[in-house]
N, C-alpha and C positions, 0 to 999 in steps of 0.2 A: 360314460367315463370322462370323453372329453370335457363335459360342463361341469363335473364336480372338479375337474383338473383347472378350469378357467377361474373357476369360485376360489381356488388355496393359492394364486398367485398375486399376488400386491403388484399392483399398477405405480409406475412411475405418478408421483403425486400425490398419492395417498388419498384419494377422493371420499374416507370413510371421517368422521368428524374428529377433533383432533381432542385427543385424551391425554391425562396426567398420570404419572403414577404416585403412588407414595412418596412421601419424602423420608428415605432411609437414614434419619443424621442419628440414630443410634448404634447403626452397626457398623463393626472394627473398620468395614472395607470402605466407609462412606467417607472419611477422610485420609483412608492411607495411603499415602505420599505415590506408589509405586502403581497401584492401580488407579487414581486419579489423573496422573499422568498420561496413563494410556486410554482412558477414556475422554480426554481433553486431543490427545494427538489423533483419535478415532474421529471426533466430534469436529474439531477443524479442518483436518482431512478433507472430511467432506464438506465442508462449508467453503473451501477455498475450491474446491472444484465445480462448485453450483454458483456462488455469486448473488444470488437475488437479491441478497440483504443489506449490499453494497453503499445503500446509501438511507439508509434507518436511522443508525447513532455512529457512533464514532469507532467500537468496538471493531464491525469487519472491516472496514478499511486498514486500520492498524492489522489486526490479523493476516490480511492479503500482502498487505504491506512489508510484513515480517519474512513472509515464504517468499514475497515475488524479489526481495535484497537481496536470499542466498542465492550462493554460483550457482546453484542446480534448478534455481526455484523450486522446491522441496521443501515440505515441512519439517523434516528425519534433518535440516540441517539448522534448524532455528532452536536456539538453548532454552529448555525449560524455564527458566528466569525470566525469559520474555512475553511469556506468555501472563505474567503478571498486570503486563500494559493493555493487553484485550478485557481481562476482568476489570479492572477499574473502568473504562470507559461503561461500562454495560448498566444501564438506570432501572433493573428489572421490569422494564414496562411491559415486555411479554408480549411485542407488535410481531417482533420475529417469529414466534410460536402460532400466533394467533392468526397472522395474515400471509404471510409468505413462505413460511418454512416447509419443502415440496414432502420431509420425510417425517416428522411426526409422527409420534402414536396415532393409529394402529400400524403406520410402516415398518419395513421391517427393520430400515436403520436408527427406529428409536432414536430420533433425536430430540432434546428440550433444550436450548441452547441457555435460557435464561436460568431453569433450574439444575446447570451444570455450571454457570459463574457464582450460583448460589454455595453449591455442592463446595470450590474453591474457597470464595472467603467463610464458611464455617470453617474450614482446615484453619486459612489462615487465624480466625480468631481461636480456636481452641490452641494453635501453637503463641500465641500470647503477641502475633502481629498485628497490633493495629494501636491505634493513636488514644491516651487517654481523653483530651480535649474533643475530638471528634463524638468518642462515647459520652461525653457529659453533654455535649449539644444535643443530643438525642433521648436526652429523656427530657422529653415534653413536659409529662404531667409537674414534675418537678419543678420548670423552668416556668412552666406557667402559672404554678401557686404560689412563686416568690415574683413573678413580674405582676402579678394582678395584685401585688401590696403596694408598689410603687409603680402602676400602669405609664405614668406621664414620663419618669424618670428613667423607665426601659425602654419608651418609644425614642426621646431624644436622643438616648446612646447608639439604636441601631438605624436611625434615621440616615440616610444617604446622605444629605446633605451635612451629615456632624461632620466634618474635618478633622476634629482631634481624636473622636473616637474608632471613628471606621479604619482606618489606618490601625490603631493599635487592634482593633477584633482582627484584621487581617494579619497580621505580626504572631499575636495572640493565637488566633483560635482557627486560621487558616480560610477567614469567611474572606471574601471577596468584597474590597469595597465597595464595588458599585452594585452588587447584587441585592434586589430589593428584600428585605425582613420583612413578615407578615408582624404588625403591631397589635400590642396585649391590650386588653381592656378592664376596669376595677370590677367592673361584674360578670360574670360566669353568665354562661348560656343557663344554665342550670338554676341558677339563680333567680332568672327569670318569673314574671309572674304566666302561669295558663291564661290562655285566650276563651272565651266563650264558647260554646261548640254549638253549632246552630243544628238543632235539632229536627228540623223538618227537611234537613238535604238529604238527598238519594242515596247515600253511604247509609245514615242515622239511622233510616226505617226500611232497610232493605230487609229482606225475609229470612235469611238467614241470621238477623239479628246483627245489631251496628257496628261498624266499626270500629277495633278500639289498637293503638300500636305505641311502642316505646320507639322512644326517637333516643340511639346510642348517637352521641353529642357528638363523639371523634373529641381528641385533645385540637385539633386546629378551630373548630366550631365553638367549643369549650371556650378556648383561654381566645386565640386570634379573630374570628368572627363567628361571634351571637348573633350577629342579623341573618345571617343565611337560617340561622334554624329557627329563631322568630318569623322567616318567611317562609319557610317548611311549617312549621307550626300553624301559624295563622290560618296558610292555603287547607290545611287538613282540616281545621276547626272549620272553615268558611265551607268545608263537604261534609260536616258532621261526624268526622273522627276524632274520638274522644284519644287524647295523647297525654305520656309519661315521661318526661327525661330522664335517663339513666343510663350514667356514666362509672364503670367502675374504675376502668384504668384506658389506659392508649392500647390498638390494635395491636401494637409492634412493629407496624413497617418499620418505621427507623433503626430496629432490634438489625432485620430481617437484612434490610440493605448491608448490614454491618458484619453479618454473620451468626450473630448473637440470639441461633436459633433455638437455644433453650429454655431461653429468656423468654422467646415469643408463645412457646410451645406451655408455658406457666403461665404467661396473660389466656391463652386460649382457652386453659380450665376454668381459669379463677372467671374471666367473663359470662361464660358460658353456665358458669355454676347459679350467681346473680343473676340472669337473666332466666333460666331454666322455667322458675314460678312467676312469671310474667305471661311465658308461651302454655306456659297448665293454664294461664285464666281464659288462653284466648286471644291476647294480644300478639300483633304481627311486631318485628324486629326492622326498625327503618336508619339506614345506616346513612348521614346527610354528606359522604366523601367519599368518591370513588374507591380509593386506595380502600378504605376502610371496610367497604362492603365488601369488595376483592377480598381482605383478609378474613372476615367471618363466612363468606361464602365457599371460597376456594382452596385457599394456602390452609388455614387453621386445618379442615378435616385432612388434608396430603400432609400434614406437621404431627398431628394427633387422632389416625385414622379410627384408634380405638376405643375412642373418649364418648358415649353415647349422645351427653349434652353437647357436645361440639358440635356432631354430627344433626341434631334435632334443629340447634340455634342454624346450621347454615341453611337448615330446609326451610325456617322462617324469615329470615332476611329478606331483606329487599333494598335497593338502592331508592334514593326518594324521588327520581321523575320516575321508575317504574313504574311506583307504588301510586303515583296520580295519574300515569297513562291504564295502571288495570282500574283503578276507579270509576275511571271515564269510559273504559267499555264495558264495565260489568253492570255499573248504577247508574252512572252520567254523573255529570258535572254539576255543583249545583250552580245556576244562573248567576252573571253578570259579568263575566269576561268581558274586556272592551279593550279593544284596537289599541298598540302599543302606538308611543309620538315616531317610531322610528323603525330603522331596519337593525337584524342583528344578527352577526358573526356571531355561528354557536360553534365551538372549540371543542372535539369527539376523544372526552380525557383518554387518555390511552388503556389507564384500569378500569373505565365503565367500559371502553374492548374489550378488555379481557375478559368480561362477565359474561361475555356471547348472549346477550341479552335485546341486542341490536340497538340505535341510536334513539332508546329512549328521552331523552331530553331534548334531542330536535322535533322529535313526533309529540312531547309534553306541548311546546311554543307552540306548531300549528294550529294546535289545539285552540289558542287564540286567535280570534278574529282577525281577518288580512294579515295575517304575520306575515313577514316578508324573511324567512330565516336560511341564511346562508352556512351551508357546512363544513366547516376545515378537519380535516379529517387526518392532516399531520401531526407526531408527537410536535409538543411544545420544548422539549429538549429538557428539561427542568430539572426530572428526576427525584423530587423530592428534597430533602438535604443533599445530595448530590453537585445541581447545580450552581449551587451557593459557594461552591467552597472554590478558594484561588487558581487551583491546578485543572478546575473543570467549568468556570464559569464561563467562560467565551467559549471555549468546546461548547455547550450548553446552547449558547446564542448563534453559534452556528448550525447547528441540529434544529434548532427551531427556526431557522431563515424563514423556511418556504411557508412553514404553520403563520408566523408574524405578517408575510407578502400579500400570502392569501386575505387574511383580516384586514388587513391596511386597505387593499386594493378594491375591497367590500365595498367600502364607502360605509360601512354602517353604523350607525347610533351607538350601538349597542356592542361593545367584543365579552361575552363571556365564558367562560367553561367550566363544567362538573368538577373540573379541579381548580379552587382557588388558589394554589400556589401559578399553577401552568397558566395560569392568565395572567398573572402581573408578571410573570416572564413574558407569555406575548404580548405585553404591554411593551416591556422593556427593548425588546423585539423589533414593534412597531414605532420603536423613537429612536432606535438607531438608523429606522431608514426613510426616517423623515427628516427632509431638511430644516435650518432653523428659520428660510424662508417661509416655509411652507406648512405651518406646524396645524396638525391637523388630526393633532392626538383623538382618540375613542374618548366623549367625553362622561360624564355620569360613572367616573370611577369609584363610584360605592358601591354600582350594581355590578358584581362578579361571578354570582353564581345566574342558571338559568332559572332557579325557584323563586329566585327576588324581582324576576323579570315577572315569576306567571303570578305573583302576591302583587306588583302595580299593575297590573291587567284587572285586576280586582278589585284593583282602587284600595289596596292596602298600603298605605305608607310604610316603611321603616319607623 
């Protein structure tokens, strides 16, 4: 009796793995004003009496911040209204869930901190608060099939250095001017020509019959950088995996940050529909953006648990240093890796975290000869559109201090990360705390992702 009584007690910690639930944004209670509230005064409650998360993003400090100003230090005295300043700061990265947070599913306080600021801005977008300018910055595919008309003339407007323009987008559209813009290209990833697929590597003629995977582009790959996925590309054709581009529409992060969860929950079928007779032939689903594979693998089935093809496309996915670190133990590698010229800061995206999948893209680099790869393992601050925008971009750069110190302090050739936004933050990062005597920037800023590091290991150019 005693040890079936030991077995039904939940330990301080939650030492059991941490689990999600569905995401309820269809029923009455999931945004209503009165039960929301008390699930937020629940959920901080105990957040301000635990602490650990104190120093992640910006979100529990304000929170701590809010209860430790009242007379009582009490939560029961802090106005519901304030609690608006804890959701804004919060970049859904899901580091609190994932790394620190002691009470988690299966605990018994059920806590998800991130997909309870989520829970919030749905309310608020279905109550019709939020910015129309913010929401038209967020649809990508849009933005990026009218900047790939005039690719030179989108670059020069959001270039840092425009004077006349950055000012008015920050006026305008609330971007921050010193915050760097990812720039558009006149040709699509997609557009791209296929690479040869070398037919005698250990992928090609494995016994199970060859390899064959859709590379979903992500709209940042798509429109912002096609060389990551011609260096994803290449690298798979160079192991004999025969590859497909295919792109319906954007994941929806941007929907999601925003609240505009019905939005995303509409991209998840329609994607999922498209790709469905891809995964009937065979072919594995390689997603080249953190955020992005997070969305097909994780969010999409907790957004739409009862969509079949949702649920089939997340069991196919794969993030793309996974999909070449399973390569490499299943088949091997085909020959010629060679020694990179340098060392390099690999940047641990915060949503390749969240895939619990562990630090595939630093174990992809070893994979290269001598590599010498160092791991930062702090968010970048970034957030996605988040930390672009006026009222959070130095918040941002302060979140990502220690991720930038760390890189800098490297020494190394090379700073990249699984997220291409989160790196030219910790660029940006890394030159605010260098001086102008000492300039000592990371140089080779074309190579961003870790895939374009293991495609010149290979002697693949750009």
């Amino acid at each position: 009796m005693g040890h079936l009584r030991r077995q039904n007690i939940m330990s301080e910690g939650s030492l059991g793995a941490p689990t999600r639930h569905t995401i309820a944004w269809q029923d009455e209670d999931f945004t209503n004003p009165e039960k929301l509230d008390a699930e937020m005064r629940r959920v901080f409650d105990i957040c301000h009496g635990c602490r650990r998360c104190f120093n992640l993003c910006d979100s529990f400090p304000r929170l701590f911040d809010l209860v430790d100003a009242t007379p009582g230090e009490e939560l029961g005295e802090v106005p519901s209204k304030d609690f608006k300043s804890v959701v804004d700061a919060c970049t859904l990265c899901d580091m609190c869930f994932m790394t620190k947070c002691p009470y988690v599913p299966p605990h018994e306080f059920d806590l998800d901190f991130p997909h309870l600021m989520l829970r919030y801005r749905v309310a608020e977008f279905q109550a019709g608060e939020h910015h129309g300018i913010k929401q038209e910055l967020s649809k990508t595919d849009r933005n990026g099939k009218l900047a790939k008309l005039v690719p030179a003339l989108a670059n020069w407007g959001s270039s840092q250095d425009n004077t006349l323009t950055r000012p008015l987008l920050e006026k305008i559209a609330g971007v921050h001017r010193d915050a760097h813009l990812p720039e558009y290209h006149g040709t699509t990833f997609e557009e791209l020509p296929a690479p040869a697929v070398d037919k005698t590597a250990p992928a090609a003629t494995r016994a199970a019959g060859a390899r064959k995977a859709v590379l979903y582009a992500t709209c940042f790959v798509n429109y912002n950088s096609p060389e990551i996925g011609t260096a994803a590309r290449n690298v798979l054709a160079k192991n004999g995996v025969e590859t497909e581009v295919v792109y319906p529409e954007c994941c929806g992060m941007p929907q999601l940050e925003a609240g505009d969860i019905a939005n995303v929950a509409t991209k998840a079928r329609n994607v999922a529909k498209v790709l469905k007779p891809w995964i009937d032939k065979g072919y594995d689903i390689i997603a080249l953006v953190p955020s992005c594979a997070l969305m097909l693998k994780f969010e999409w089935p907790l957004i739409e648990p009862n969509d079949a093809d949702v649920k089939r496309l997340a069991e196919a996915t794969y993030d793309i240093a996974e999909y070449v670190v399973e390569i490499s133990a299943e088949e091997g590698l085909a020959p010629g890796l060679q020694p990179l010229d340098g060392g390099v800061s690999m940047h641990l995206a915060c949503h390749a975290r969240a895939q619990n999948m562990g630090p595939k893209a630093a174990n992809m680099l070893r994979l290269i000869p001598d590599a010498k790869v160092g791991i930062v393992e702090r968010c970048s601050g970034h957030g996605g559109s988040w930390g672009v925008m006026k009222e959070n971009f130095e918040v941002a750069i302060k979140v990502g201090r220690p991720a930038a110190r760390t890189a800098k302090e490297s020494g190394a050739k090379y700073v990249v990360s699984e997220c291409p936004l989160a790196r030219e933050h910790l660029v940006q990062g890394i030159e605010r705390l260098t001086k102008d005597d000492e300039v000592k920037n990371p140089p080779a800023q074309a190579v961003k992702h870790p895939i374009q590091l293991f495609a010149k290991a290979y002697g693949i150019e750009p």
